[in-house]
Every structure is written in C-alpha cells, then in structure tokens.
C-alpha positions as a printed Julia matrix, in Angstrom:
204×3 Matrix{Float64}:
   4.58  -20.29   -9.16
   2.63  -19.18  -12.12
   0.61  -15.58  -10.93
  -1.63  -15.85  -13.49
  -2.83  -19.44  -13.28
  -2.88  -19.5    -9.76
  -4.59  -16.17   -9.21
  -6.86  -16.52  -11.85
  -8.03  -20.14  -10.17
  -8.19  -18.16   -6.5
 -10.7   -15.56   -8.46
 -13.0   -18.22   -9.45
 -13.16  -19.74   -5.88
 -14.08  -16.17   -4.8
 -16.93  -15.92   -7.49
 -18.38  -18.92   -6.23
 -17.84  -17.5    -2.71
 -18.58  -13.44   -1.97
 -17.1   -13.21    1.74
 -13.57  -13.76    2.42
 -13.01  -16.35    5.18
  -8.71  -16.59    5.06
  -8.98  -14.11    8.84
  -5.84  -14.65   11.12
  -6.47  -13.59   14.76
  -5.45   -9.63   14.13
  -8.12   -9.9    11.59
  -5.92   -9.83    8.52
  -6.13  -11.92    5.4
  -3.61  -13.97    4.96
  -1.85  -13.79    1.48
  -3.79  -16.49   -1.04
  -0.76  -17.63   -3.14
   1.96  -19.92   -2.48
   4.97  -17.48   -2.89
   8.24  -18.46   -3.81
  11.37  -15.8    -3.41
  12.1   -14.27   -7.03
   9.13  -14.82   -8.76
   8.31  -11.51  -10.68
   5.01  -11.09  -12.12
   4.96  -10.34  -16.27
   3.11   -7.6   -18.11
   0.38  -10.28  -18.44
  -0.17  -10.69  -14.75
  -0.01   -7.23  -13.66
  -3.08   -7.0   -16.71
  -4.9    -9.33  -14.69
  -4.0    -7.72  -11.48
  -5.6    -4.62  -12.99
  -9.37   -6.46  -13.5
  -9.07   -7.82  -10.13
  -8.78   -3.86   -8.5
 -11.58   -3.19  -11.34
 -13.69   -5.9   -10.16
 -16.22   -6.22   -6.8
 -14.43   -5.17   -3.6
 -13.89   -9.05   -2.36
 -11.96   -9.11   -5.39
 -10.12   -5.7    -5.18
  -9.15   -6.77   -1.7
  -7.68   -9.86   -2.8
  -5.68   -8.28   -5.93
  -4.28   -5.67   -3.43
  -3.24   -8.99   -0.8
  -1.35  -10.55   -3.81
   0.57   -7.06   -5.3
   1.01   -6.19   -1.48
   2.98   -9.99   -0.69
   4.6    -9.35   -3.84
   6.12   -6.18   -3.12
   6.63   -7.43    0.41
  10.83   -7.13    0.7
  10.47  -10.4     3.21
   8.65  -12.67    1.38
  10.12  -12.01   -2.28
  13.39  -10.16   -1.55
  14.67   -7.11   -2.53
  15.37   -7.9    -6.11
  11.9    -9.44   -7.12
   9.97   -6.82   -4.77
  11.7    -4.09   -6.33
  10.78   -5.61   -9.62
   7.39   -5.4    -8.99
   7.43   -2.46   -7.62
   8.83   -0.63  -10.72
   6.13   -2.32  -13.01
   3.52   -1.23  -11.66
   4.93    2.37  -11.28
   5.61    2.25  -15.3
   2.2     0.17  -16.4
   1.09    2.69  -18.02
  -0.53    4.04  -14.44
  -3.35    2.33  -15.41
  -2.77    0.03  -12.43
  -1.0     2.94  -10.12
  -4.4     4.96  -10.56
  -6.61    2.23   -9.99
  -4.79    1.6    -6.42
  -4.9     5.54   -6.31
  -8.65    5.59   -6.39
  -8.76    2.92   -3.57
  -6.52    5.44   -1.41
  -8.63    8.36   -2.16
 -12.6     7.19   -1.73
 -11.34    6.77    2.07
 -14.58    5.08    3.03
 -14.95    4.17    6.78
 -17.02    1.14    5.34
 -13.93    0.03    3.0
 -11.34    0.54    5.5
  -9.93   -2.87    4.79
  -9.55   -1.65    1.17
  -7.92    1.57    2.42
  -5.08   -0.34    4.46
  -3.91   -2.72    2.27
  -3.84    0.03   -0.67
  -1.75    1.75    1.77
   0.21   -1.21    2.34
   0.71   -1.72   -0.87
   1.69    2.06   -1.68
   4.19    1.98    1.09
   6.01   -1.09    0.1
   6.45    0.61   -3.53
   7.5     3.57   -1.92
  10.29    1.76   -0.79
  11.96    1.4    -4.43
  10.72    4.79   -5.94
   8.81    7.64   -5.12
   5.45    7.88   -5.42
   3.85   10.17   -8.32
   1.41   10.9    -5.74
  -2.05   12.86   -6.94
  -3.69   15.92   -5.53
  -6.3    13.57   -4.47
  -3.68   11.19   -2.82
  -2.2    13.74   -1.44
  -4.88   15.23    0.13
  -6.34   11.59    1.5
  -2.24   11.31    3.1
  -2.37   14.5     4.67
  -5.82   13.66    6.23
  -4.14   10.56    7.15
  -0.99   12.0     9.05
  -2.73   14.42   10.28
  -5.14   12.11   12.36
  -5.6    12.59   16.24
  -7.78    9.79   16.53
  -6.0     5.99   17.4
  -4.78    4.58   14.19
  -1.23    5.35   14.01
  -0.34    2.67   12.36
  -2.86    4.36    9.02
  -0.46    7.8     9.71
   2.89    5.61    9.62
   2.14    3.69    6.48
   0.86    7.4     4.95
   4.21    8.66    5.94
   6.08    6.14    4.5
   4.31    7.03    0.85
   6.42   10.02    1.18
   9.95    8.25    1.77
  11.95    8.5    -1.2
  10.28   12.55   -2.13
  13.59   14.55   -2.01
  11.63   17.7    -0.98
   8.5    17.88    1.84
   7.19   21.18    1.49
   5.89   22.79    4.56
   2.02   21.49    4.28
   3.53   17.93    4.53
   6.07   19.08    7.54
   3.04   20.2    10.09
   1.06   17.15    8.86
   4.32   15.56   10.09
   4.91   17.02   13.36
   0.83   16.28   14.03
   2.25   12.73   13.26
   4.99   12.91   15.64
   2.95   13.63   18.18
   0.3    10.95   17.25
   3.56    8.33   17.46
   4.5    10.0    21.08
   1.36    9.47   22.35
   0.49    6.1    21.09
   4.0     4.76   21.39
   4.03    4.02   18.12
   7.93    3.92   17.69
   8.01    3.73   14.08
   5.76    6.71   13.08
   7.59    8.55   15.58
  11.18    7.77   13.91
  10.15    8.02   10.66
   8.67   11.22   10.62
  11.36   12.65   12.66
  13.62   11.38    9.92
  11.67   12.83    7.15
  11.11   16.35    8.86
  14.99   16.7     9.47
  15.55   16.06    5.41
  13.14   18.79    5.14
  15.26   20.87    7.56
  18.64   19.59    5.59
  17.28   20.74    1.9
C-alpha cells in the first residue's frame, strides 16, 4: 500500500465530494484505505497527513480515520502501530499539536472530530506517553470528569494518561469521578482502567 498515493487520490474524491458517506450502522466511518499489516508511513506521508488535519474538517476527519487505523494495534500490529506511533510523537510536534488543537476546541458541533482525535491519542498512548498540554489537559480532565452518558469519551481520555508514571492528585479525583461514571454505566473498561491507574498513583 502506498499512504501517500492512495490517500492523496481519497483527498481528491473528497474535494469533489464535501459530506462523508463511508457510515457503518454505529455511525462510524469506516477506515478509507486498504491496509495491509506492517506498512509504516514515511516522513513524507506523515507531511501529508499534516495538510489533511490543516485542511476543511471533512478532510481533518478523514486524516485522523487513516493515522487512527494506522496506529490501530489490530489492524497493523504492534510493530508497525508502534512505528507510527513514535513518528508522529517526534515530527517535530507539528503534527502532535495539530491533533492537540482538535482535542482542545471540544466543540459539541465537531464531536466526531473530538472522538477520533481521542482515538487516535489513545492508541499512541499505548507506545509512549503523551506530552500532553495545559490545554489538553484541561479538555481530559473535563472529559473524565463527565457525569453526563458518554463513558466511552472518559475511557479513551483516561487511556491518554496510561504510560504517565506519576497522576498527581487533580488527575486522581477526575479519576474516581470516572470510576463512578464506569459503575454506573457499566462501562467495564473505564471502570478497570481507572482503578488501575489510581492504584499506581497510590503505589508511587
């Protein structure tokens, strides 16, 4: 698979095209490119990643689909993922802040936007931690802090904080609110994984 060819001929469809028509039945966007396990994208690719997130929000959405898939453990394994997942970290952050800037407008309007930055975030996450911003930081702890009924926003949020060696105690209450948001919604994961992270807080 060549990322930039084949990403670069999915942009012009969507030029020619503003609305995004690729919806599954849980309303998602299935991921454009034919992926093949191992394929890392070069310096050149993750440059043209960067105008897509610089681009009109159809197009930001669909750069974030493509780095999310390729960061995605099960569809590119852990070698390629991880890959990826350290280039964009060390592209000069031009990339890294542009995804940033997604996280942090927080827009009810471009909450598609929103969750597959956060997607996207979380998958990295996975591989290194996070050189998170004040703004990010802030837009995370909104996140985890959430009563409302999107637990599945507060778990991916929580997972940005994975591989931090040290929550202080503003992320551990955001945390516990978490918990609870898990425990109520049965959200099994958000419920584990915080649990997990408050206890390395307790351990350090």
């Amino acid at each position: 698979v060549n990322f930039y060819n084949d990403t670069k001929a999915i942009l012009d469809g969507v030029q020619k095209d503003h609305s995004l028509k690729h919806k599954n039945n849980n309303n998602e966007i299935s991921p454009p490119l034919p992926l093949t396990d191992g394929v890392i994208p070069d310096a050149a690719s993750l440059q043209f990643a960067l105008k897509m997130l610089r681009s009109r929000k159809d197009v930001q959405l669909l750069g974030l689909r493509i780095l999310s898939s390729l960061t995605d453990v099960s569809k590119m394994g852990n070698e390629a993922a991880s890959a990826t997942s350290i280039g964009i970290i060390s592209s000069g952050n031009e990339l890294l802040n542009e995804i940033f800037e997604i996280v942090a407008q927080e827009e009810e309007e471009e909450r598609q936007l929103l969750v597959q930055a956060l997607i996207l975030l979380s998958n990295i996450a996975l591989f290194t931690a996070l050189p998170i911003t004040q703004n990010i930081r802030r837009t995370l702890l909104t996140l985890l802090a959430s009563n409302d009924d999107e637990p599945q926003l507060a778990f991916l949020a929580a997972k940005c904080f994975a591989m931090h060696q040290k929550i202080d105690s503003v992320v551990a209450e955001a945390l516990h609110n978490a918990k609870k948001l898990g425990e109520s919604s049965n959200h099994r994961g958000l419920c584990a994984l915080s649990s997990n992270l408050l206890l390395l807080q307790e351990c350090l």
